[in-house]
C-alpha positions as CSV (number, residue, x, y, z in Angstrom):
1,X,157.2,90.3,133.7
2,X,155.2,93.1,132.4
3,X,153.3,95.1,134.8
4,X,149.5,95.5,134.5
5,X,147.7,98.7,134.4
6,X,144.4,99.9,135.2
7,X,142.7,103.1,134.1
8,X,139.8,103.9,135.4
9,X,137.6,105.0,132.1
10,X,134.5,106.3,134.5
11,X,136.7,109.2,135.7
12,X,137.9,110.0,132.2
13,X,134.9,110.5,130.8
14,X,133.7,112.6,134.5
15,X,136.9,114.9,132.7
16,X,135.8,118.0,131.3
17,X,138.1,118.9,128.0
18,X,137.8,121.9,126.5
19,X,137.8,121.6,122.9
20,X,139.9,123.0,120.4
21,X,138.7,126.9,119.5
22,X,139.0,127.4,115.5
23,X,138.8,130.9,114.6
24,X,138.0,131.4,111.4
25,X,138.8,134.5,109.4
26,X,136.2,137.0,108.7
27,X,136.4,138.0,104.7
28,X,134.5,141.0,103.7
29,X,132.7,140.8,100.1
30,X,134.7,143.9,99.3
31,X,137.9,141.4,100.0
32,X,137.1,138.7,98.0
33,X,135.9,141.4,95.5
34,X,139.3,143.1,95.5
35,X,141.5,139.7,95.9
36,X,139.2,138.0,92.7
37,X,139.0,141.4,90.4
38,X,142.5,142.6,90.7
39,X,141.5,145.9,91.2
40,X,140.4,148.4,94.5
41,X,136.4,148.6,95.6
42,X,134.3,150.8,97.6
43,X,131.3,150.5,98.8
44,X,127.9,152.9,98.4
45,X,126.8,153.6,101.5
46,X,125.0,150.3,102.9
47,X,124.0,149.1,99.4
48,X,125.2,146.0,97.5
49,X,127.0,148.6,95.0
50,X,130.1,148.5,94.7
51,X,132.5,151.3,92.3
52,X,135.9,150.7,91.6
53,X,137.9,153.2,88.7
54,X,136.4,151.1,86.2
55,X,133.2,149.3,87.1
56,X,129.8,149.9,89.1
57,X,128.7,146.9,90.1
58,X,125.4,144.8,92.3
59,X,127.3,142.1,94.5
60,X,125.3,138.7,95.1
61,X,126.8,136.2,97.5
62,X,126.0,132.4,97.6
63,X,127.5,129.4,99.6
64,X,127.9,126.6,98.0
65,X,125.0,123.9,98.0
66,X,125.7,119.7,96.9
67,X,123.4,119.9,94.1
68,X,123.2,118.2,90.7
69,X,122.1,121.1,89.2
70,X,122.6,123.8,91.3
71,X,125.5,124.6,93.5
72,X,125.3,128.6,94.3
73,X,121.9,130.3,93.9
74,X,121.1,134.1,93.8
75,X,118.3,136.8,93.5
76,X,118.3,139.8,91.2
77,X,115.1,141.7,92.7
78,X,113.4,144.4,90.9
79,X,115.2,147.2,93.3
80,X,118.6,145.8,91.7
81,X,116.9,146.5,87.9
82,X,115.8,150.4,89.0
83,X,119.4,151.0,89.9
84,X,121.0,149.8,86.8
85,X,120.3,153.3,85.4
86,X,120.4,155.2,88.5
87,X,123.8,154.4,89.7
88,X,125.4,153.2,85.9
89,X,125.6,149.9,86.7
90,X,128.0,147.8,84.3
91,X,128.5,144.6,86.0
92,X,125.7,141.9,88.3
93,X,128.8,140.0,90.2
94,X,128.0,136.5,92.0
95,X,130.6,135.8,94.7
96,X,130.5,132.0,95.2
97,X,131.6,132.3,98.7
98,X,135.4,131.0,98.8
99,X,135.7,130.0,95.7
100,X,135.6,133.9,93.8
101,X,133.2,135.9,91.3
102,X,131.1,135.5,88.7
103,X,131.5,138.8,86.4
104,X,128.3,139.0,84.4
105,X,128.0,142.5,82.3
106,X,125.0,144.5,82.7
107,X,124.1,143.9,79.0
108,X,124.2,140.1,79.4
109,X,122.3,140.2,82.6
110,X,119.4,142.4,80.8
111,X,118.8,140.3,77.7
112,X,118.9,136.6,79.6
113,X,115.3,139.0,81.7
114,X,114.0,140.6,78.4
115,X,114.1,137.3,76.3
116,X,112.3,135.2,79.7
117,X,115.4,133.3,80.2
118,X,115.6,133.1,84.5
119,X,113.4,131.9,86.7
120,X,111.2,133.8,88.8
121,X,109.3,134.1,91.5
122,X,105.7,136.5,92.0
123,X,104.0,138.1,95.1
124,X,100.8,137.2,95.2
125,X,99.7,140.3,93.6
126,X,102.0,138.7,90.4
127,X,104.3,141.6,90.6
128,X,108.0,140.5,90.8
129,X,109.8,139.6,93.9
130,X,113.3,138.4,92.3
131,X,114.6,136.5,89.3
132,X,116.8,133.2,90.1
133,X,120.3,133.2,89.1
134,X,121.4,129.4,89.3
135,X,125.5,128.2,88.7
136,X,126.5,124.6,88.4
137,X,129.6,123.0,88.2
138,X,130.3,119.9,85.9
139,X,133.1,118.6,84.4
140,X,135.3,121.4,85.6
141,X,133.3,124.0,83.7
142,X,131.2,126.5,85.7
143,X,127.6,126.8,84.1
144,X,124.6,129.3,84.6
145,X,121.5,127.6,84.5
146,X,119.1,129.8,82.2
147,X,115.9,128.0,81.1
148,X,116.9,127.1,77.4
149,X,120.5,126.4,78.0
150,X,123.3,125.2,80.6
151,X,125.5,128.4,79.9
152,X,129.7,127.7,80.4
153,X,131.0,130.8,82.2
154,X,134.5,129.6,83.0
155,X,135.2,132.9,80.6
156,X,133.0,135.2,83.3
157,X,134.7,133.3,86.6
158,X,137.7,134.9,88.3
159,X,139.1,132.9,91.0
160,X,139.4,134.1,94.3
161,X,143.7,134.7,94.8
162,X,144.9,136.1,98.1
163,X,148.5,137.9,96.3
């Protein structure tokens, strides 16, 4: 015969259980940078600059949002533009956070403002506070969202490789 037990539920749930600790690695942008590029970075001072021996560039970061039409979104302001010159800028580079970086050249980045291509958004005084940089991913192409086109930039994308 097959004993019966009782558990008393109230005094489980009177229990206090710690839960699980997940620590999570901290990845610097000049990591994912370094790990996605294949080559070494530094930093300029505090800046979002970043030189390595064969590029200057002005690093973006996104997380990734569930959006038809827009899964990482960035701002270029109009302090990134002045230093284009200033500091010989060749490269604008999007990290989408954990996934790795969206090389654009300096060239490409400058025709797609001069031809009215991004989005933008005004101060009230209609001077500019920063142009939109929108990606999207469908059907396992990465595109950048410009206002005449859905652009594929798989060819601009270099996945983030911890080796």
């Amino acid at each position: 015969m097959k004993q019966n037990y009782v558990i008393d539920l109230f005094s489980l749930l009177k229990e206090e259980v710690a839960l699980p600790t997940i620590i999570t690695p901290k990845i610097t942008i000049q990591q994912i940078l370094e790990w996605s590029l294949k080559e070494s970075y530094s930093r300029l001072g505090a800046s979002s600059i970043y030189r390595s021996s064969s590029k200057t560039i002005i690093v973006r970061y996104s997380q990734y949002y569930n959006r038809p039409d827009e899964n990482y979104w960035f701002a270029t302001t109009s302090n990134d533009l002045e230093r284009v010159n200033k500091y010989s800028i060749t490269h604008f580079a999007f990290v989408c956070v954990e996934k790795g970086v969206v090389l654009i050249p300096k060239g490409t980045m400058l025709e797609a403002i001069q031809k009215d291509n991004l989005n933008k958004t005004t101060t009230k005084q209609g001077e500019l506070r920063h142009y939109h940089i929108h990606f999207n991913e469908k059907n396992n192409s990465l595109n950048w969202r410009l206002k005449t086109e859905n652009r594929p930039i798989n060819n601009l994308f270099y996945p983030l490789s911890v080796t």
